[in-house]
C-alpha positions in Angstrom: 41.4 14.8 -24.7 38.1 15.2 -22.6 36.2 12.3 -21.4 32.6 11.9 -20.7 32.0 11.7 -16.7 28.8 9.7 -16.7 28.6 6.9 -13.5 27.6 3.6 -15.1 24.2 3.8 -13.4 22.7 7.1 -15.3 23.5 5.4 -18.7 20.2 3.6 -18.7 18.5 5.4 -16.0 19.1 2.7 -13.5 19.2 5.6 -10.5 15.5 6.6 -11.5 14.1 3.1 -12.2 15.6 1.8 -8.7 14.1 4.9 -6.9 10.6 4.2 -8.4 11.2 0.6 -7.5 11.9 1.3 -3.8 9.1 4.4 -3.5 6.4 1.7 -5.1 7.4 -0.9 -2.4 7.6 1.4 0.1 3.7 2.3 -0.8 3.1 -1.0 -1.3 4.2 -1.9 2.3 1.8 1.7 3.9 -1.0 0.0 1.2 -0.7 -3.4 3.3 -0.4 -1.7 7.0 -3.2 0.3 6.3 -5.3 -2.7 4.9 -4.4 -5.3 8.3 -5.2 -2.8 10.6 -8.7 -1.9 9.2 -9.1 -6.0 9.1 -7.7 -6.4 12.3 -10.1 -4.1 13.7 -13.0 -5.6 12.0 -12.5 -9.1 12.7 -12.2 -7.8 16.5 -16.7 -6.9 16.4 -18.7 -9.3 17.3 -21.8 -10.5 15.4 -24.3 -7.9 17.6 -22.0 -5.5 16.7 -21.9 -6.1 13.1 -25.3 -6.6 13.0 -26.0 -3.2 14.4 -24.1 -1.1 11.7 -25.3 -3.5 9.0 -22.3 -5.2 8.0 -21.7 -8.9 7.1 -18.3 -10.6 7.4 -18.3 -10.9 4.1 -17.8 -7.1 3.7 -14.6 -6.9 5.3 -12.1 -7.2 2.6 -14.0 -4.6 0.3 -14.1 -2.3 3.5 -10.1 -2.8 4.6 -9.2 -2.4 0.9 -11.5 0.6 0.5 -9.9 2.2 4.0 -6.3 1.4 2.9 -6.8 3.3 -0.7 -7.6 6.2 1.5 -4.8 6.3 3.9 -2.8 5.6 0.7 -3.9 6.1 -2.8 -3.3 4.0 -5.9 
């Protein structure tokens, strides 16, 4: 008699869903690296400095969320 070799994790795909789980935190994580440092280095201008490229501090999180979708996109 021949049984089936099948690992109790393929069954119901648990393998694939736990992979795309751990690659969309890991992007996640990049997504939030890349957004702190662009903050991080805006915070750092001063208001003459902001002034002169034209930006308010109210622009920052548009800006750091708009650099972080480029370093890694949705």
């Amino acid at each position: 008699m021949n049984y089936a070799q099948t690992s109790p994790l393929e069954g119901f795909g648990l393998r694939r869903r736990m992979r795309g789980l751990i690659t969309a935190f890991k992007t996640a994580r990049a997504r939030r690296a890349a957004f702190d440092r662009a903050y991080t280095e805006l915070r750092s201008l001063d208001d003459r400095e902001l002034m002169d490229l034209g930006l308010s501090r109210s622009d920052f999180v548009d800006l750091a969320e708009a650099e972080a979708n480029k370093v890694v996109p949705i």
